[in-house]
C-alpha positions in Angstrom: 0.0 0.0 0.0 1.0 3.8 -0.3 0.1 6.4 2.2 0.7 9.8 0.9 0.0 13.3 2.3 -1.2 16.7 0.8 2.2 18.3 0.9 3.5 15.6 -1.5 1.2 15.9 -3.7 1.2 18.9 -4.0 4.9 18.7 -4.6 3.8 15.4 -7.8 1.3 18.0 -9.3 3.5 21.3 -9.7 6.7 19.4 -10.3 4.9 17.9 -13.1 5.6 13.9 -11.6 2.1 12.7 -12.3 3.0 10.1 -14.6 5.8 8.4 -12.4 3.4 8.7 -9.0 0.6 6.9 -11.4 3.4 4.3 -12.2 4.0 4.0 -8.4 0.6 3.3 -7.8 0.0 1.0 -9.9 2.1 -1.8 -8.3 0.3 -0.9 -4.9 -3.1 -2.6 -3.7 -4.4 0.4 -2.4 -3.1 3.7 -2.0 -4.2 6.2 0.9 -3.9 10.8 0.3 -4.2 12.1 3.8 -4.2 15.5 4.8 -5.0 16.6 1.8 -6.9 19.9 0.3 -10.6 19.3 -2.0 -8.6 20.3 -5.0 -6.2 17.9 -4.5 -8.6 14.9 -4.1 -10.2 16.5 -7.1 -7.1 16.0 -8.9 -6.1 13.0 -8.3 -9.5 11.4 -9.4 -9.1 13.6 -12.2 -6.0 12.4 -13.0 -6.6 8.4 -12.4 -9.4 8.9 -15.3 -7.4 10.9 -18.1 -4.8 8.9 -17.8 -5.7 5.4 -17.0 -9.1 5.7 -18.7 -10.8 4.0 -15.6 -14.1 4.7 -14.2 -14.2 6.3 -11.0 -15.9 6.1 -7.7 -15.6 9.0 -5.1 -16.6 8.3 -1.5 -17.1 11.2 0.9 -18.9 12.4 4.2 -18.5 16.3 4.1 -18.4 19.5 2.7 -14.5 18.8 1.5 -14.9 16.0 -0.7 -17.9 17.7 -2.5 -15.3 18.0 -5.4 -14.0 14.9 -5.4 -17.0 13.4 -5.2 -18.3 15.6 -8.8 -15.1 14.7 -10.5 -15.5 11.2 -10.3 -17.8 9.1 -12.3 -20.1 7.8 -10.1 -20.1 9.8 -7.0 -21.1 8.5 -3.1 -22.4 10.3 -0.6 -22.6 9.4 3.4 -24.9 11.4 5.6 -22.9 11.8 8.7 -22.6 14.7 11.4 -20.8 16.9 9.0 -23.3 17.3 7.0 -25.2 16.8 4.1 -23.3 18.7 1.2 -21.7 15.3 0.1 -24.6 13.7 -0.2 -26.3 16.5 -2.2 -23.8 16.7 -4.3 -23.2 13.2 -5.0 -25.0 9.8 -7.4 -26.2 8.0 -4.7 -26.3 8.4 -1.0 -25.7 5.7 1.8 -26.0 6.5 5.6 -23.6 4.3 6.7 -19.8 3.3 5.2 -20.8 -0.6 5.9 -23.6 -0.5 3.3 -21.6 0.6 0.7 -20.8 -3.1 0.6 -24.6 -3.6 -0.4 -25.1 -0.5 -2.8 -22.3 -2.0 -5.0 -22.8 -5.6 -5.1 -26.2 -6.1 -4.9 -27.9 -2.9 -6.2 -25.4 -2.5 -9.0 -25.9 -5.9 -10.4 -29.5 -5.4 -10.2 -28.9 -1.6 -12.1 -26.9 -3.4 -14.5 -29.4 -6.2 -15.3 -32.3 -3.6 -15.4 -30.8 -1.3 -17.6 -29.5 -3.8 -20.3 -33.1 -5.2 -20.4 -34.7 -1.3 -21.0 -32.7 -0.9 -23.9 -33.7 -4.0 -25.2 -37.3 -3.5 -24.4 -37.0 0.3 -26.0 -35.5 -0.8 -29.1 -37.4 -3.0 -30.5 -40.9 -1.0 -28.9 -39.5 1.6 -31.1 -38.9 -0.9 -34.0 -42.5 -2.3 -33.8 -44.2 1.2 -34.0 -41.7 2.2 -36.8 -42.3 -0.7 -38.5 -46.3 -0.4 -38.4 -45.8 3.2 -39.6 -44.0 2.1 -42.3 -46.3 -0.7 -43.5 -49.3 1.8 -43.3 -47.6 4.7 -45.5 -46.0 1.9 -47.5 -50.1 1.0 -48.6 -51.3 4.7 -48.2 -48.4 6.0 -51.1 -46.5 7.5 -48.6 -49.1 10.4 -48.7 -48.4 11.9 -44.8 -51.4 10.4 -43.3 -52.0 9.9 -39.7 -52.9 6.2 -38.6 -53.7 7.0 -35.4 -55.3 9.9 -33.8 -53.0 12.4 -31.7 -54.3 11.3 -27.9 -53.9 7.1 -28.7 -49.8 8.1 -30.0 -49.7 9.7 -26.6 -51.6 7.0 -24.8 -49.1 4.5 -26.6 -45.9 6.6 -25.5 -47.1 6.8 -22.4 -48.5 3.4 -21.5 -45.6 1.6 -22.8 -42.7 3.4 -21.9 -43.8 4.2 -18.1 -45.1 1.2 -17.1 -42.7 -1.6 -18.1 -39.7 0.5 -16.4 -41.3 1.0 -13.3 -42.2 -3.1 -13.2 -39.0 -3.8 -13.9 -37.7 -1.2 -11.3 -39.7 -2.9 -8.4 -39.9 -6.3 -9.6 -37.0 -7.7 -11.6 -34.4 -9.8 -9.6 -32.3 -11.3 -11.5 -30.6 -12.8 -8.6 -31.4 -12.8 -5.0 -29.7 -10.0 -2.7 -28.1 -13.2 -0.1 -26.8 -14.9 -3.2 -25.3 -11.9 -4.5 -23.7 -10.6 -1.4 -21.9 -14.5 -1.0 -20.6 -14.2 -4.2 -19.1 -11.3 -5.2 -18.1 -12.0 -8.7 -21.7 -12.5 -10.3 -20.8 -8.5 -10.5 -18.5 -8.7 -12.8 -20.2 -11.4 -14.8 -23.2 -8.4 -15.0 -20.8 -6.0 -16.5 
């Protein structure tokens, strides 16, 4: 591991030794910045996603990592006694650091499964109605005409793209929270 303070980096970013403190960190299992200023964590999330073109989580509990936390690509917040700017400011929000465990593995993969499914499920909605479109102006002559009336489009749009999202939102499981939590690499496998 690497523990490393906010005087040093600040002496990596001016001195222009980004590069070899991101080769140094990449042999280490985890590295620790203590004592450091908001810009600084900024910067260093900032700089672990231009250059190793990695995504990036932020985790913070104040008003001081409020910039970390927006610099980052997904963005943690934990309500705490100092306050509740993190937590505005950030992706999701978690009251305690131990469910973060949760959030991750088991809400995640569930995001993951959810969202791959939507885009499915929107696609070929889209397709369908395109298609009957087609078909109809295809036997009209491609003259303009409406084939439904104004309020049944809207009814369409509406029915079908708000309800099957919120079912799947509340519903879909792909696998069960215990199962997930025991084994941690069905996350990956979401990915």
């Amino acid at each position: 591991g690497l523990v490393i303070d906010g005087r040093t980096l600040n002496i990596i970013f001016q001195g222009g030794l980004e590069e070899k403190f991101l080769e140094l960190t990449r042999h280490c299992r985890s590295v620790l910045c203590c004592r450091s200023t908001p810009l600084q964590k900024s910067m260093v999330v900032k700089l672990v996603r231009r250059h190793l073109k990695v995504m990036t989580l932020s985790i913070g509990d104040g008003a001081n990592d409020v910039s970390m936390i927006q610099a980052a690509d997904v963005g943690i917040g934990i309500s705490g006694q100092e306050g509740m700017q993190a937590v505005m400011a950030s992706d999701f929000a978690i009251s305690r650091f131990k469910h973060l465990k949760k959030l991750l593995l088991v809400h995640g993969h569930w995001c993951y499964a959810r969202l791959a499914k939507m885009v499915i499920y929107f696609f070929y909605k889209n397709v369908c109605y395109v298609n009957l479109l087609f078909w109809y102006q295809f036997f009209c002559g491609f003259s303009g005409s409406t084939m439904v009336d104004y309020w049944q489009m809207i009814f369409f749009n509406l029915f079908f793209t708000s309800v099957p999202p919120l079912l799947f939102g509340a519903l879909d499981k792909d696998v069960s929270a215990e199962t997930l939590l025991r084994l941690p690499e069905l996350y990956k496998i979401g990915q």
